[in-house]
N, C-alpha and C positions, 0 to 999 in steps of 0.2 A: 546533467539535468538537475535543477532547481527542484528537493525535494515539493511536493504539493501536499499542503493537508487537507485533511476531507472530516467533515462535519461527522456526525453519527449516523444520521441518516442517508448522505453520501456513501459511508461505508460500506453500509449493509447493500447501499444499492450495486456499488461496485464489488461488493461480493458475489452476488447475484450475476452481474455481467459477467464476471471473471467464470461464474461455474457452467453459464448456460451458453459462453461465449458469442452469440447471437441471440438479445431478445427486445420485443417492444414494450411499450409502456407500458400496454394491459399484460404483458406477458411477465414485469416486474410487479404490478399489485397484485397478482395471483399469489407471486412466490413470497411476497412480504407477511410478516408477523399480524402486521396490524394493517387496518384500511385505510387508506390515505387516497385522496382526490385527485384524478387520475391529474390535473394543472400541477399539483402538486410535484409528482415524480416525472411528469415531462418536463418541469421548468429547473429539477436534479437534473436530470438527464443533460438539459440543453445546459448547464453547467459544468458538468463534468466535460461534455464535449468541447468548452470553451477553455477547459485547462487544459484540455490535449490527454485525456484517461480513454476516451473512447473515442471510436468514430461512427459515423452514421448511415445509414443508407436509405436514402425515400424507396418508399412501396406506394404501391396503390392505399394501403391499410394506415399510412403515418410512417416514421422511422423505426428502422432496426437497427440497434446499438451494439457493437462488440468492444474489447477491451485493444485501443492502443498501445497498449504496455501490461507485462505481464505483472499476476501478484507479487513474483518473488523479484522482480526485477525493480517494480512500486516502493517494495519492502525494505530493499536494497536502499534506494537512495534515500527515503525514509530514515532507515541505519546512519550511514554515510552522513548526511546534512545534522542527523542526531547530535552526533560522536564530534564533527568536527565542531559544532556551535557551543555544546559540553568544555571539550576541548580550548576554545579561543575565551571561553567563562571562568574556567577554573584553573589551566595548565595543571600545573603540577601534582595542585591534589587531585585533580580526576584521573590521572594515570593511579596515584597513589590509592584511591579509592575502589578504582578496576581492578588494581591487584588485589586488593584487601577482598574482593566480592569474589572474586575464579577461587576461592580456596570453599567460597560456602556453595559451590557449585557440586551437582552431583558427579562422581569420579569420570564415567563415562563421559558427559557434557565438556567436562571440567579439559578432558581430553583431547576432545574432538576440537573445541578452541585452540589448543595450544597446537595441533596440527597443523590449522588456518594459518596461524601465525606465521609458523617456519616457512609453510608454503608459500607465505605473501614473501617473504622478505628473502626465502629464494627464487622469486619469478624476478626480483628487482633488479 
């Protein structure tokens, strides 16, 4: 999948879906910081559902939105389309720059990375 990126206000709104995993429209300007026009976060919505983040369900009341794709799975290819467009920009000094950054990582972190690593390259 085609990392998707999401505006600021998309974010927060998909954060929102992701925690409440079913909600509607009035049920995301509740949970929002700030008050926004409820057209506003319906025509987010009806976006987000056009990238394939959420899906919908009619009620009596309007739509209820849940998350097509999890946060971490979101996150994921997010990473993924990162790393590899980094990757196809810089080659060599971005490997070179990645190692140079796991050393100012904290030990634990710094760790847990280097586990992923071996793990991936023995599932290969």
């Amino acid at each position: 999948m085609k990392a998707i990126t999401l505006g600021e206000l998309e974010k927060q709104i998909m954060d929102i879906v992701w925690e409440e995993d079913s909600i509607s429209v009035r049920g995301v300007i509740d949970k929002l910081d700030k008050k926004l026009a409820y057209t506003t976060i319906a025509t987010v919505l009806q976006r987000l559902y056009e990238k394939g983040l959420v899906v919908r369900v009619e009620s009596k009341n309007g739509y209820s939105y849940s998350p097509k794709i999890s946060k971490e799975k979101y996150s994921q290819n997010v990473a993924k389309s990162f790393v590899k467009n980094f990757m196809n920009s810089f080659g060599d000094t971005a490997i070179a720059s990645f190692a140079d950054s796991i050393d100012k990582l904290p030990r634990e972190k710094r760790n847990d990375l280097l586990k992923l690593i071996d793990r991936h390259d023995k599932n290969k």
